[in-house]
N, C-alpha and C positions, 0 to 999 in steps of 0.2 A: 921450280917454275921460272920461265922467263918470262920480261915483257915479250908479247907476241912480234912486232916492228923489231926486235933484236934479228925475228928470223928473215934472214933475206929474197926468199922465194915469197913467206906471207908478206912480207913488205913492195914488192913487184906487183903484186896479187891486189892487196890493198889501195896502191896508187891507180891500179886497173880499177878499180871498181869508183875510186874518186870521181876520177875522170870522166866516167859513163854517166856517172849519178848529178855530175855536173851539168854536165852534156843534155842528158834527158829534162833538170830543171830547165835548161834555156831555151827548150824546144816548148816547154807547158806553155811559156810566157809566147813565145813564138807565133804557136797553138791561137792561142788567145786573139790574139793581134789580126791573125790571118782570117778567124773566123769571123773577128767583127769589118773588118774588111771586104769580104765577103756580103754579109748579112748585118748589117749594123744593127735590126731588129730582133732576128733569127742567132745570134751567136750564141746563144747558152742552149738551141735546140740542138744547133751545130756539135757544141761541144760535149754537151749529153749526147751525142748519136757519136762521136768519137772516142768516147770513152765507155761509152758500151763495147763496140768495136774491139775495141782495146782487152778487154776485159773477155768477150768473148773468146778471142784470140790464144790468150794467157789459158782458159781450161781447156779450149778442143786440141791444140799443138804442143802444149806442156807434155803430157803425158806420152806423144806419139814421136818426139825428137827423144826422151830422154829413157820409150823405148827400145830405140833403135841406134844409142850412143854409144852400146859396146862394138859396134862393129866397125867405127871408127877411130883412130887417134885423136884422144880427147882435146890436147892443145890444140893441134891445126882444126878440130871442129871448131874450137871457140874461136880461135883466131880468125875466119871463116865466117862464122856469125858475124863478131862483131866489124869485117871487111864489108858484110850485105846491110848492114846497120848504117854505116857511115852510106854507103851508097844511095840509102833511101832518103837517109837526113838530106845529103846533098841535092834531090832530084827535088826537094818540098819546095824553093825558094821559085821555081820554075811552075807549078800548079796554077792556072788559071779558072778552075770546075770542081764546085764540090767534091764529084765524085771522083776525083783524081786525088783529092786528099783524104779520103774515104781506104783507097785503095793502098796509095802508101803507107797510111797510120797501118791499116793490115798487116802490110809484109811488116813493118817494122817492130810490130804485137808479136807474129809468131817467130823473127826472128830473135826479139828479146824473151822469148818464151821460152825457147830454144839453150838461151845462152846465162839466163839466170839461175836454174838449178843447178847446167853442170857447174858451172863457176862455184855456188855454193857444197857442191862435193865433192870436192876438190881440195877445198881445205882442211876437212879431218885427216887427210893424210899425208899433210907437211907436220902433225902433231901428231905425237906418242904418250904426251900427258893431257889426262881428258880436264886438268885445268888451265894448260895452255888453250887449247881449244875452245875452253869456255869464254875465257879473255877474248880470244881473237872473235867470237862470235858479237862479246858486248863490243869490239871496236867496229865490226859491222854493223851494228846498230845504230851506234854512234853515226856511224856513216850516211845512212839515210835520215838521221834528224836533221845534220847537220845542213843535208843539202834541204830539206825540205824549209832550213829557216834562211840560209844563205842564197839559197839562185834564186828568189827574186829580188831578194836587193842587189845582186849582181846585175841579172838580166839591165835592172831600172838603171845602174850605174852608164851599163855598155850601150844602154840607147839613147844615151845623151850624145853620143859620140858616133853609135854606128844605125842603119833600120834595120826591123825585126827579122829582115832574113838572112842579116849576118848573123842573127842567134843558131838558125840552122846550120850555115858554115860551121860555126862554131862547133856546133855537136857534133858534125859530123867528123872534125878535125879531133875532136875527145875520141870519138869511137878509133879513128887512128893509133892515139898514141896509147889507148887502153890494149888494141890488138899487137902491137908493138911489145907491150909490157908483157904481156900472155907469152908472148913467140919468147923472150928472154926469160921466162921463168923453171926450171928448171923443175917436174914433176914425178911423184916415183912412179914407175912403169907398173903398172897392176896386171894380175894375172887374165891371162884371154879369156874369154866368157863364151863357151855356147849353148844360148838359152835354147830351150825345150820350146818345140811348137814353132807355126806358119808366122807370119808376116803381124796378123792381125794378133794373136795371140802375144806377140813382144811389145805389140803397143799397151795393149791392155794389162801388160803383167804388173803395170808398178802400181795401178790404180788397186786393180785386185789384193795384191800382196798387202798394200797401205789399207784395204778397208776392213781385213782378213788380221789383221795385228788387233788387241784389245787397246793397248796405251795409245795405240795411233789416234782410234777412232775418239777414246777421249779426248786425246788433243786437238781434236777436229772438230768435236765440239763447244772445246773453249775459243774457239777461233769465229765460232759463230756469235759467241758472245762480244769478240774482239772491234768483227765487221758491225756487227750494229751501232755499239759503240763509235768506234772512227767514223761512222758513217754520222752520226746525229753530229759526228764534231765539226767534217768537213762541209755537209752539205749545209745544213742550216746552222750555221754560228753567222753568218752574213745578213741572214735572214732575222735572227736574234736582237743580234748586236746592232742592226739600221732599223726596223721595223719597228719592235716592242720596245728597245731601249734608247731609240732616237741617237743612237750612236754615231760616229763615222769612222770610216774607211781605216783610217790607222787604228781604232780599238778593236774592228775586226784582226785587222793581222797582229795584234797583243796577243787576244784572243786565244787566237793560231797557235802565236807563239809558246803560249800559255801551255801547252797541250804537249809541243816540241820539245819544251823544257822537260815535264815532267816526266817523259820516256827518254831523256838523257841522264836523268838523275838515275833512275832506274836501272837504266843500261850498266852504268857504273856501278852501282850496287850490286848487282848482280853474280862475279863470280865469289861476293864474298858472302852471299846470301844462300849462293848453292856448298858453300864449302861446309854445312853441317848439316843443311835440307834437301828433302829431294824436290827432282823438279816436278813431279805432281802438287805436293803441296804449294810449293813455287806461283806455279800457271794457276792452279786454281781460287789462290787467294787473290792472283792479280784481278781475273774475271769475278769475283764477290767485291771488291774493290770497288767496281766500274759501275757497279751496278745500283748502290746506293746514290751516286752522286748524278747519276742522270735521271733517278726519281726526284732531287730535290729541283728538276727543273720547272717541276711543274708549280712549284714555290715564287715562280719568275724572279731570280737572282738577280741584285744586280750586281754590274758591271765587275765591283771589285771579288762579289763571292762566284761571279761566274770565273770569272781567271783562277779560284783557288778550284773550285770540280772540275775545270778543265784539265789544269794541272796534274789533279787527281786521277783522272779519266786516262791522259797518258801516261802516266805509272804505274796505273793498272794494265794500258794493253803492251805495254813492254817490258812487263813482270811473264808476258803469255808468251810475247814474241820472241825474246832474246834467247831462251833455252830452248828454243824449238829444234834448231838443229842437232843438238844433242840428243833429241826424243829420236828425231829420224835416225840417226848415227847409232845410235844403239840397237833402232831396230832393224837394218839392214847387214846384209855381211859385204865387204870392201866391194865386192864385185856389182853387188847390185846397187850402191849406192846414187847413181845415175837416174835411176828409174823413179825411185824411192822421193827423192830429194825434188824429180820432174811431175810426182803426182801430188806432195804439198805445197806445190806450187800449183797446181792447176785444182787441185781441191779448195782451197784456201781463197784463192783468187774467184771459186764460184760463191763462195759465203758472203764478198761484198761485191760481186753479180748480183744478186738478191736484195742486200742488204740497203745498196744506196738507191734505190729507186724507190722501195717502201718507206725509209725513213724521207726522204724528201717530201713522196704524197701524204704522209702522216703530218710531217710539217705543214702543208700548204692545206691539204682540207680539213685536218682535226683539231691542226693548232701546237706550235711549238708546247705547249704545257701540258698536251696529248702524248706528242709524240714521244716526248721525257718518260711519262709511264710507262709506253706500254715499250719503247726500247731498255728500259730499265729493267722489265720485268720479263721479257728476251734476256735480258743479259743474265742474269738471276739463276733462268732457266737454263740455261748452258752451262754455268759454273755446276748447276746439280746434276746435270745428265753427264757432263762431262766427270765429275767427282766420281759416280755410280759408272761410267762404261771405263775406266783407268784401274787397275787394278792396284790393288793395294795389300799384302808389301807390292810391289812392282815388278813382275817376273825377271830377270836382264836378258831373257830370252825370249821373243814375239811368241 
């Protein structure tokens, strides 16, 4: 095995995805800015009704782009998204009406809905060893922690110096040189594909195939364990951390941070955790993980035990998430990998659809020490449904 960054296509690939994910944190912050500008009162309804949006977005056009991706040349698709990506970022600095940012966030949803599975199936086939592939997935992982603890002390950095709708310039100048990267990457050519059945039939083939696999649907069910989890971390640890702990602002993003760490640690561990286990027992133990330490919330932790279950919390869901693509990879054949890879991403994206709006109204009418139980015991439930719908030995054939 090599370091994965040895390989120089995954290394093009990589700096593509840098870029985007940079990109996309400096538009959150952006995001932010624009809505309480807007709405100084109303910003957090604002940005709840953006991130539904968003989310909605991510399951209806997931599956129907990456139905219909064989019939295009994969790079110039993705180079293409990410051309209509930059385009949108650029148009936001110019919005004057809600509902004009309403409509951008949209196009920008399905065209990152679009352009994140192919990209992720893509890269099992720069690899021949299914433990370089593993590596390269923990460096994806790596990848979005890192942005989730770095762009906003960037964002905070650059608006000393520039206003928050250079942060949209900005993204959209990443979506650039991410499409840039893509156009220079050099992909092996897979064989043509002509699926079976109408129009509608190729949309719905990956969703189908994906709920039609047995290991799939377990892993789909620890992914519900996953979303409740992240969800009790992101919406209410502000809530937590200022309210019941009389906290401020910087122990919240500890907090955060707290969470980020512990699925970096994880991520790293990880291909040497799969090198004698499989990834059932893997994902399932990270979801039995998660599940304990958001029962002890109801314990009202403080400050310093809540940064260790948070910690905990994220290396349980990125014990769930980092092998994920390996479960898809195995259970599609090269050809279909587009589809496959575009319905756990619109599967997955519907579980914290769900997941952040219940845990939030849990938090605000039952009570942060509520919501700890009954998300704990969601999470609980997923590791065992998940455990019973995975087969076991693991067929290596859906």
């Amino acid at each position: 095995m090599q370091p994965p960054l040895n390989h120089p296509e995954f290394r093009k690939l990589f700096c593509a995805q840098i870029m985007a994910l940079i990109g996309a944190g400096l538009t959150t912050v952006a995001l932010t800015l624009l809505a309480y500008q807007f709405t100084p009162t109303g910003a957090g309804a604002l940005l709840g009704t953006v991130l539904a949006i968003k989310m909605m977005a991510y399951v209806f056009f997931a599956p129907i782009v990456g139905g219909l991706a064989h019939r295009f040349n994969r790079k110039l698709l993705m180079v293409c998204l990410d051309l209509l990506r930059a385009g949108v970022v650029f148009a936001l600095p110019f919005v004057n009406e809600t509902w004009q940012v309403f409509v951008l966030i949209f196009l920008l949803s399905i065209f990152t809905a679009g352009f994140n599975p192919l990209f992720q199936s893509t890269i099992p086939d720069l690899f021949r060893h299914e433990g370089d592939y593993t590596r390269a997935l923990s460096f994806s992982r790596l990848a979005y922690d890192f942005e989730t603890l770095l762009s906003p002390m960037l964002a905070g950095l650059l608006l000393l110096v520039v206003t928050f709708d250079s942060l949209f310039i900005l993204n959209g100048l990443t979506f650039l040189v991410s499409a840039t990267l893509v156009l220079m990457t050099r992909l092996p050519v897979r064989a043509p594909l002509n699926r079976l059945g109408g129009m509608v039939a190729q949309m719905t083939f990956g969703v189908q195939s994906y709920l039609k696999t047995p290991r799939l649907r377990g892993m789909l069910a620890l992914y519900v364990g996953v979303a409740f989890a992240s969800g009790m971390v992101i919406v209410n640890t502000v809530v937590y951390v200022r309210e019941t702990l009389g906290g401020s602002e910087p122990q919240v993003a500890l907090a955060l941070a707290a969470s980020g760490l512990g699925s970096m640690i994880a991520a790293l561990l990880i291909p040497r955790l799969l090198r004698d286990r499989t990834d059932r027992r893997v994902m399932v133990l990270g979801t039995v993980l998660m599940s304990p330490m958001l029962l002890a919330v109801a314990m009202t932790p403080s400050l310093p035990l809540l940064l260790i279950l948070w910690l905990a919390i994220g290396f349980g869901w990125s014990l769930v998430q980092t092998p994920a693509g390996r479960v898809v990879n195995r259970s599609s054949a090269p050809a279909d990998r587009d589809t496959y890879y575009s319905a756990q991403f619109a599967l997955t994206h519907l579980c914290w659809l769900v997941a952040y709006p219940v845990v939030g109204y849990l938090g605000e009418y039952a009570g942060i020490e509520v919501a700890g139980l009954v998300v704990g015991s969601i999470t609980f439930g997923a590791a065992i449904l998940g455990y019973h719908l995975w087969p076991d030995p693991d067929d290596p054939h859906p």
